[in-house]
N, C-alpha and C positions, 0 to 999 in steps of 0.2 A: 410400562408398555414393552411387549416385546412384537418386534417386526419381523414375519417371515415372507418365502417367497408361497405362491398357491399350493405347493409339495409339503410345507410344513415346515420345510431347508432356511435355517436364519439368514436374513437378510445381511451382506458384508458390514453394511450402515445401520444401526440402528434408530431409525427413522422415518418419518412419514414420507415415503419415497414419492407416492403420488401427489402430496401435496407440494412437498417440495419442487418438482416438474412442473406442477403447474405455474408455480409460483415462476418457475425459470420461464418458460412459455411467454407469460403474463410480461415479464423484466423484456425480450425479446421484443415482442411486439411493439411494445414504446418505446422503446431504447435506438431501434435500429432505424427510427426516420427522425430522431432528434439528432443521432451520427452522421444522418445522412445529410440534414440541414447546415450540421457543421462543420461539416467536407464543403458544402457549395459557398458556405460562406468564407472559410478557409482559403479556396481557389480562387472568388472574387477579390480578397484581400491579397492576396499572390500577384493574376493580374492586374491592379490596380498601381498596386506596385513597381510593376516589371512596365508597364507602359508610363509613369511618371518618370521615370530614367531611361527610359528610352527618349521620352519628349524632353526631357533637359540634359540627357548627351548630344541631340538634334541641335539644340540652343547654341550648344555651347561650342557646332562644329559650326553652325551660322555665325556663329559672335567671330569664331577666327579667320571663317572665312572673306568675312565682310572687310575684317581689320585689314586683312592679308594686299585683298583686291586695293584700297582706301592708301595704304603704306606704297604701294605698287604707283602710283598713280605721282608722277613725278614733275607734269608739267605745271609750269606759272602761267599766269592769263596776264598780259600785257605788262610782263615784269613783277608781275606781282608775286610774292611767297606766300603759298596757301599752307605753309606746316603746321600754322596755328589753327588753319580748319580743319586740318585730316584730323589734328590730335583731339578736336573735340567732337569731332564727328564720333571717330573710334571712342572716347568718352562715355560721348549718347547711346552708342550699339552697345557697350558694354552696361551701361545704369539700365538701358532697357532690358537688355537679355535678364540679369539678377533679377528685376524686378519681377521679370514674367516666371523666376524658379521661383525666387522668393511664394509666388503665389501659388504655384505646384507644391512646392511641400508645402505650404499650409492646409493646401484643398487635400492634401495626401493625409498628411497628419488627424486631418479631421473624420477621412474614409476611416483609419484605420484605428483611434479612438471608437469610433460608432462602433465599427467593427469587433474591435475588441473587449469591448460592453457586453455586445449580444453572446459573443463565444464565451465569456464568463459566463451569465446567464445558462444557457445549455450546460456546461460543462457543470453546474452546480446542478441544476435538475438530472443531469444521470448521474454523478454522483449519489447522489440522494435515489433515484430509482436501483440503484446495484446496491446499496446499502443490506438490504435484507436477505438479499441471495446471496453476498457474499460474506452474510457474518455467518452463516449456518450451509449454504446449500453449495457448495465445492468439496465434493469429497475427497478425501485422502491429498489433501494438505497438509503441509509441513510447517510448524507454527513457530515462532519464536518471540518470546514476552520480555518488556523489558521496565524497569521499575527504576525511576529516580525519585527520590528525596532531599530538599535542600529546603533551608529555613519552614520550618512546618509543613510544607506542601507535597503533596506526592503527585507527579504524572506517569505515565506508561503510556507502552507502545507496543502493537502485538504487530509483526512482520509473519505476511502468510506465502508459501508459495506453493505455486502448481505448475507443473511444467515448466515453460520461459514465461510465466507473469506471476507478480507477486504482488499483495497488495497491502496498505497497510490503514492499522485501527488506531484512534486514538482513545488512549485508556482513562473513565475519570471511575476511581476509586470511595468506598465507603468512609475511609478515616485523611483524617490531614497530618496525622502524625502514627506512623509506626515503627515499634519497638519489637523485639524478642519476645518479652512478655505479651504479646497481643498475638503471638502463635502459636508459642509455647512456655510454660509456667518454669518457672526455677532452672531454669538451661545454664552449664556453666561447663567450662571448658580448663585443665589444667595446665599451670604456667610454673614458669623460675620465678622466686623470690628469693632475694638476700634478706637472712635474718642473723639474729643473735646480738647481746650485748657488747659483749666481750670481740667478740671473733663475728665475721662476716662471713655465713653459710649460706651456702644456697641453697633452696628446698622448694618443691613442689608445692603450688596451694592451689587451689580449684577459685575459681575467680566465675564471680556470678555476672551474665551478661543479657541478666533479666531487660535492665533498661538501655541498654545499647540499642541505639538505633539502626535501623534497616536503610544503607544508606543507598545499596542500590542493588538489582536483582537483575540478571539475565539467565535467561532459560528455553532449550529449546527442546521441541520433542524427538530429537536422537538423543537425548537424555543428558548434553552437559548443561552444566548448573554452573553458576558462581555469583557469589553475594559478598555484599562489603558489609562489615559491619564496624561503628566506632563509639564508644560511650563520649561522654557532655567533654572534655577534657581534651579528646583526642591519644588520650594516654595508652588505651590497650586498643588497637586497630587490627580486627581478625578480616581473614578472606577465605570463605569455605568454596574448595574447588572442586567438582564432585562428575563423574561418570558412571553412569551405572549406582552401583553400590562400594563404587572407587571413589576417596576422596582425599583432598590434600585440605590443610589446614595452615594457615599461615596467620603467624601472632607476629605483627609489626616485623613483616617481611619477613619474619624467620619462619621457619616449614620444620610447627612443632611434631607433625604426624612421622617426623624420620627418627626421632627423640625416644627411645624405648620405652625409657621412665615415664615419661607425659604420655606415651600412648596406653602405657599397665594401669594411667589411671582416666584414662578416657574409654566414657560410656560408648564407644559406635552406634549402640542402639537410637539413644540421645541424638545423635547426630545425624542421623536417615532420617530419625521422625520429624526434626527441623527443616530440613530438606525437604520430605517432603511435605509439612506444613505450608513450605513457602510457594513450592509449586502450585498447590492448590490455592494459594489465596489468590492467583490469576483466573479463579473459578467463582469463588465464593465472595473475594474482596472489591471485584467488577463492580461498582454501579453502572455503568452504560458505556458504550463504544458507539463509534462513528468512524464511519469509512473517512480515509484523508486522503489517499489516491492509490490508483492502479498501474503496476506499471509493465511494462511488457520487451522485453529486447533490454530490461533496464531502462526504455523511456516511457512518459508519458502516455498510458494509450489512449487517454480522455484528448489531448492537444495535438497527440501522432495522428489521430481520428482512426484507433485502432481498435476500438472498443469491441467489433467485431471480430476479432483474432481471439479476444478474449473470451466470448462467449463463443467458439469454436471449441477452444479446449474444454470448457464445463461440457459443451455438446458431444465431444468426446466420450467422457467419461457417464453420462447419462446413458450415451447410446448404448455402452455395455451394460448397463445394469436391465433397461429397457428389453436388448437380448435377453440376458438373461431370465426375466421375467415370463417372457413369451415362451421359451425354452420348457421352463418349467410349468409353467402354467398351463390350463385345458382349453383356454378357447383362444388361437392365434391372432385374434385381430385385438385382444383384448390384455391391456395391462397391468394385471393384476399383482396387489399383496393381503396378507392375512394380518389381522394384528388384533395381541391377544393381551387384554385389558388388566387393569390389578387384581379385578372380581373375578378371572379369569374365563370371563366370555369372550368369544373371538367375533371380529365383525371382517367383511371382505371389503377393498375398495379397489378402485380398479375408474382406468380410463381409454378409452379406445383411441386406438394408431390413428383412426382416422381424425379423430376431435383433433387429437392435436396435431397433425396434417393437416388440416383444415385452418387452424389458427393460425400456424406460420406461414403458410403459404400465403396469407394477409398481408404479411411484411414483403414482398413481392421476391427478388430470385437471391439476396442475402436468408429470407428464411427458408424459403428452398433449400439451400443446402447446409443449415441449420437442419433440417427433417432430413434430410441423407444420414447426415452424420450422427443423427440419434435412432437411427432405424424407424423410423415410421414412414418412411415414404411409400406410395401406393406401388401398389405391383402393377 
């Protein structure tokens, strides 16, 4: 598929721009009164709070005051020593006062358990509703993949950012065990050996690191790369450091790439195309991802209840493209792209300012200005 704007001018993004939008549209509308629910319940839990310590610092100025007055109170009645009644009096003031916190945080403890039931609840259905907008429809993000392996098992983690929010995917993969050989065939890399019967020479041998494991993978797209890798033994432990088409090689901490001789017998070629083998199998070796969370300032913005900060910045970046379209395109009220199929038929899609002004404005004065910031508001 190739995606252009209504002029024929490729699209920045190569993709279904209008469905994409809708799809964001759609995440908005539901997203932004489940936020909203979460904030009110948020604040109830605040309040609740803040007036349970309020009413047991109350307590606790009664309890002293009462003892205060009680200790103060010095006369005997016909000779008699009452200090055994003050002290069980103040006693009584005090087993009652605890008794009456005692029951405050419990009634507290139980708000704020209910409470924080339901805010899990919510906070897993947006989760789960930003799921699909955010594994595909935030453009020009900045990705970074990360790959462990330990006892058979592999997980990953892709960290995405856009502006001040980043969010991150959990990675489950196709294999339970990967090796060199599952990227690339016969890969082998030149080392020192001591040889000789007689006399102990050192010499160069190529050392095949077909079965070396892939022990861990970080990668981002400003292009540095580094990968551990170590065969069954632990014996030869390499670390490819790589920029660009710049790279360090490290054999059991030594940085064979500064070594003349090891580098007149190392392929480079060899060594890009493992590189980038590896990068792509964060393409190819994906089975499924899942949103884990969003974060924004660095915090929480599902628990900040920030989640609209968030979908600001996508509405940012939409609004421009949405410009753009209108720019280009012949009928101003109308959002159009071309997209020109394998058979190479072209079809139009397109959606109007108004529809989707009309949708957001559903979400009451948050998507209001959601529709500012994507240029569709009405003139």
């Amino acid at each position: 598929m190739k995606y252009t704007f209504q002029d024929s001018t490729e699209l920045p993004v190569q993709r279904d721009f209008i469905k994409d939008l809708q799809d964001f549209v759609k995440l908005c509308k539901e997203i932004l009164p489940i936020e909203k629910a979460s904030y009110l319940l948020n604040e109830k839990k605040r309040k609740s709070t803040l007036l349970v310590e309020s009413e047991i610092k109350a307590l606790d100025g009664f309890e002293t005051g009462v003892s205060k007055a009680i200790q103060e109170l010095n006369k005997n009645i016909e000779g008699m020593d009452l200090s055994s009644v003050k002290d069980e009096s103040i006693a009584s003031i005090a087993s009652i006062s605890s008794r009456k916190k005692t029951e405050l945080g419990k009634e507290l403890d139980d708000n704020v358990k209910t409470a924080d039931f339901e805010l899990d609840q919510l906070s897993t259905k947006m989760l789960s509703l930003m799921d699909s907008v955010f594994k595909e429809g935030i453009y020009n993000s900045v990705d970074t993949y990360l790959l462990q392996q330990e006892d058979e098992s592999i997980s990953g983690k892709q960290v995405s950012f856009a502006e001040n929010m980043e969010y991150w995917f959990g990675l489950n993969f196709n294999e339970t065990l990967l090796k060199v050989d599952h990227l690339y065939k016969n890969f082998s890399l030149p080392i020192w050996v001591s040889g000789g019967l007689l006399h102990r020479e050192d010499r160069v041998k190529s050392l095949d690191l077909s079965n070396h494991r892939v022990v861990s993978i970080e990668y981002n797209e400003n292009e540095h790369f580094e990968v551990l890798l170590k065969d069954d033994n632990s014996e030869h432990i390499f670390r490819i450091v790589a920029d660009g088409n710049t790279f360090m090689i490290f054999h059991n901490d030594h940085d064979i790439t500064v070594d003349e001789e090891l580098v007149q017998s190392m392929v480079k070629e060899d060594v890009l195309l493992l590189i980038k083998k590896m990068k792509q199998y964060f393409l190819v070796g994906v089975q499924s991802r899942a949103l884990l969370k969003v974060l924004i300032d660095g915090k929480d913005a599902i628990s900040e209840n920030r989640v609209f900060d968030c979908l600001k910045i996508i509405a940012v970046k939409y609004g421009d493209l949405i410009n753009e379209c209108l720019v280009r395109g012949y009928n101003k009220e109308e959002i159009t792209i071309k997209i020109e199929h394998p058979d190479e038929t072209r079809t139009e899609k397109y959606v109007s300012k108004t529809e989707i002004f009309r949708q957001l404005s559903d979400a009451g004065s948050a998507g209001l200005e959601l529709a500012d910031l994507m240029n569709v508001t009405e003139n």
